[in-house]
C-alpha angles and dihedrals in degrees: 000000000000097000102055077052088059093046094045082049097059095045090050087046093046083048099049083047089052106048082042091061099045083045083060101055102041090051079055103053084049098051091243099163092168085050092040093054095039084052096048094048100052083054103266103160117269090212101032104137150210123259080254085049105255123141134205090272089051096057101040086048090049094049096038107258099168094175093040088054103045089045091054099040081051087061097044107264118163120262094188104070120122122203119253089232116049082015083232134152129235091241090050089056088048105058093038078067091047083236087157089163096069096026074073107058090040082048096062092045099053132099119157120088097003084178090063090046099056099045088056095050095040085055090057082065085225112144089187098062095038079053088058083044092059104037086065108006126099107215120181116237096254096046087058099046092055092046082057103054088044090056092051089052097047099050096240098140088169090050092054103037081066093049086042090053101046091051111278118156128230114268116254117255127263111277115224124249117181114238090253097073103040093052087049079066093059121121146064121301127192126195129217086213106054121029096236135107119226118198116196117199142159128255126166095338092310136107124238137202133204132183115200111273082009131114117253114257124197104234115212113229119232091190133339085291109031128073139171143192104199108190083063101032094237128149130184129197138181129226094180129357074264107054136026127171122233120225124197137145095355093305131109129220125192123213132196122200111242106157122042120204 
């Protein structure tokens, strides 16, 4: 008899534990800081997750809970955690809401892939929050550099001043490439890895590049084979005038010519 009351007990106590922590997550979500603080007291889980993997920190973070976020980073919660669905981060979600507020305080409490950090905060054209970046962030050189030129391209002088400021270099010149073999680039090109469609042409002595349902974008060579589009990060580069590979975000894609112009 006592032991099916300790084992009653233990399933009461596994199912308090459990409604506690979807209590959690749901007065985070809603941006409950009175709930949220009540929950974690009484023990509810700080990373207890969503059946897509995000905790009470992520969702306050996605729907703009200032207070809940800065609560929960205050108690150690983990600001690194990516969801199990879009694979995105929380910071990524942030900033795509332009909730800068809370992109900060995330900010000074991250410390994996500060490359990648900085390339996502630098593309929100906020000098404000690359400023929070700096002041705590580690990017490499390179990273920097490229940040820089981005920023150059894209007419954020706020954005730059900031790059500029923490060390960044001035971007090499164009290189020149003569009109023949650009032009020898210009066609459409189609992946096997990604289901759109890229057309390169010629316009004023530049090269252009257009995705599928996209608007077209000039790409600055770095030399008769190399190209870059900086505000995305993107670089392109032929292997042949019928072929090129596309780098962003750490990813390749390869493209085959199958339309000439």
């Amino acid at each position: 008899m006592r032991r099916i009351a300790l084992l009653t007990l233990a399933a009461a106590m596994g199912l308090y534990a459990w409604d506690a922590n979807e209590d959690l997550l749901d007065a985070s979500r809603k941006g409950d800081l009175a709930a949220v603080q009540a929950l974690v007291a009484k023990g509810a889980a700080l990373e207890t997750k969503t059946g897509y993997g995000q905790t009470p920190l992520y969702l306050a973070a996605m729907n703009g809970r200032e207070d809940v976020v800065r609560f929960l980073l205050e108690k150690g919660a983990n600001p690194e955690i990516h969801d199990t669905f879009y694979e995105a981060s929380m910071l990524d979600f942030v900033l795509i809401r332009k909730y800068y507020g809370v992109a900060k305080l995330l900010i000074r409490k991250l410390s994996a892939n500060p490359d990648g950090v900085l390339s996502s905060v630098v593309r929100t054209g906020d000098a404000g929050l690359v400023a929070t970046f700096l002041e705590s962030g580690r990017p490499t050189q390179p990273a920097l550099d490229k940040a820089y030129a981005a920023a150059l391209d894209g007419k954020q002088p706020g954005v730059a001043a900031e790059l500029k400021k923490a060390g960044a270099s001035e971007p090499a010149p164009a290189a020149t490439v003569d009109v023949a073999t650009l032009q020898s680039y210009a066609g459409t090109y189609s992946s096997e890895q990604l289901p759109v469609a890229i057309t390169a042409s010629v316009k004023d002595g530049k090269l252009y590049l257009q995705a599928t349902g996209q608007s077209e974008f000039a790409v600055k060579p770095r030399s008769a084979t190399l190209f870059e589009f900086a505000p995305a990060h993107m670089e392109v580069e032929f292997d042949t005038p019928a072929s090129f590979t596309l780098r962003q975000g750490g990813a390749s894609f390869h493209f085959k010519k199958a339309v000439t112009q």
